[in-house]
N, C-alpha and C positions, 0 to 999 in steps of 0.2 A: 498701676502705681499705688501706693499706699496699703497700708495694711487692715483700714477699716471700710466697709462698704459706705458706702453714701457721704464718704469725708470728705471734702477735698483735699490733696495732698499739700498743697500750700500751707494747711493748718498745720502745723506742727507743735512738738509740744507747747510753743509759745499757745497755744490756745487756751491754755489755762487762763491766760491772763484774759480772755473771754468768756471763761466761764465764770472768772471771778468780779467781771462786773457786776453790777447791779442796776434794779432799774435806776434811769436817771445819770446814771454816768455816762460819762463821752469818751469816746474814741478820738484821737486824732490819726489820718491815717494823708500822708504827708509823698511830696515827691523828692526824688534825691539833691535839690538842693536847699530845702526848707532846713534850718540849724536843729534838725529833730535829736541831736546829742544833748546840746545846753537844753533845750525845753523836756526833754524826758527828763532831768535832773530836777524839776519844780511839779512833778506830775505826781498823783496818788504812788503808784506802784515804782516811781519811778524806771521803769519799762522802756528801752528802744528794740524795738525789735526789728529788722531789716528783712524784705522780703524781695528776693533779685526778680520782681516782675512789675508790668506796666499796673501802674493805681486801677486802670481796669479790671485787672485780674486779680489783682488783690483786694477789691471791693465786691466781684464775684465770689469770689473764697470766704470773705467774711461775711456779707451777707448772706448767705446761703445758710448761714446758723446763728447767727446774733440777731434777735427782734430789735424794731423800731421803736422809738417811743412815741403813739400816735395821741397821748396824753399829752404831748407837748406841741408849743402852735408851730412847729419845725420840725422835721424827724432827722436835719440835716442843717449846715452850712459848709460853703467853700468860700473859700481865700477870693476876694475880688482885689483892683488895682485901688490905692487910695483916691478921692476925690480928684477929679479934672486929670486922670491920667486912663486912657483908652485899654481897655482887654487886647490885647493879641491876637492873632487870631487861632495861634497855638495855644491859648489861655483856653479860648471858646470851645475850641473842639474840644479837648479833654474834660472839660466841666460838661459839655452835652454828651459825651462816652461815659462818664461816672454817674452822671444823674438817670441815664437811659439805663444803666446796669444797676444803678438801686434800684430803681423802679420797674424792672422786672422781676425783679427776685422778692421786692418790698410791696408792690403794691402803688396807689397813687399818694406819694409823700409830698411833702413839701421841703425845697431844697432852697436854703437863701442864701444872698451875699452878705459876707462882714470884710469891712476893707482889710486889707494886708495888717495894718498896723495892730489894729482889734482884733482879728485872727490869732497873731502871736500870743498876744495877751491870752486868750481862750484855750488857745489850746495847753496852759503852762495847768489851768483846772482840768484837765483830761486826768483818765485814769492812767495811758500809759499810751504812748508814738509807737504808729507802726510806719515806718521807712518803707517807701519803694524805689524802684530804681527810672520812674519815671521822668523823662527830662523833656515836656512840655511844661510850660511855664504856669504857673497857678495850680498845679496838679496838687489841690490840697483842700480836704475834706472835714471835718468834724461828724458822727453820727452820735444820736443818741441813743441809747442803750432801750427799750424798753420791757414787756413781760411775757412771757410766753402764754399763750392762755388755753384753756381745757382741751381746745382741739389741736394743739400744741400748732397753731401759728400765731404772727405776732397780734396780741391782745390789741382789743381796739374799743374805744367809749362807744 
C-alpha cells in the first residue's frame, strides 16, 4: 500500500500539515470523542483531520516522521481525569499503548498529565487536531514538534 517507500500509508496528503510545523509547535492528536471540530476552529492551521484508526496507529504513523521536542522538559502530554476523579482502566491502557508507541519510535521521552479541563485549553494553541477513531476513554495526546538534526533523527541537547 501506498505509493512512497518508507511512508506510512496513514500519512496522507494531510502530512503536509506536518511538514508545516515547526519546531515548538504541537500536535493535538485526539480520540473520537474529544470535540476535535470546535477546538480545530481556535488552532494555528485550523486543521481537523480524521484518521479511521486506533490513536495507536495513528501515533505510529506520525511518529515514524515528525521529531520530538527533546529541548522541551516534555516531549508530550495526555488528557488525564480532573482532580479527585480516578482514570479508568480503559483510560490507563490506552495512555500505556500511546506512551510505549512514542517511545519506541521516539526514544526515552517524557510523557505528562494535564487534567481534562487544561487539556482543552492546550490543545485550542495546537497547530492543527488530528481525529482518530479511538473509543477508549482519555485517548488524547499533545506532541511537541521538535528538529531534525544532521543525522536526520530527532535532534537532542
Amino acid at each position: 500500500m501506498g505509493l512512497l517507500k518508507g511512508l506510512d500509508p496513514l500519512l496522507t496528503a494531510d502530512r503536509h500539515v506536518l511538514r508545516s510545523m515547526g519546531h515548538g509547535d504541537r500536535l493535538c492528536v485526539c480520540d473520537c470523542n474529544f470535540p476535535a471540530s470546535q477546538v480545530a476552529t481556535e488552532t494555528v492551521s485550523r486543521k481537523h483531520i480524521i484518521l479511521t484508526v486506533t490513536l495507536k496507529d495513528a501515533l505510529n504513523a506520525i511518529c515514524s516522521v515528525m521529531p520530538l521536542d527533546f529541548f522541551h522538559s516534555n516531549q508530550a502530554i495526555y488528557m488525564a481525569p480532573q482532580e479527585g476523579v480516578e482514570m479508568p482502566p480503559a483510560g490507563k491502557e490506552v495512555i500505556d499503548e500511546a506512551s510505549s508507541t512514542i517511545r519506541r519510535l521516539c526514544g526515552d521521552v517524557e510523557i505528562e498529565p494535564v487534567d481534562r479541563f487544561s487539556f482543552y485549553e492546550q490543545a485550542k494553541g495546537c497547530y492543527a487536531v488530528i481525529q482518530t477513531m479511538e473509543r477508549k476513554p482519555y485517548g488524547n495526546i499533545i506532541l511537541y514538534k521538535g528538529c531534525v538534526g544532521p543525522d536526520g533523527k530527532d535532534l537532542k541537547p
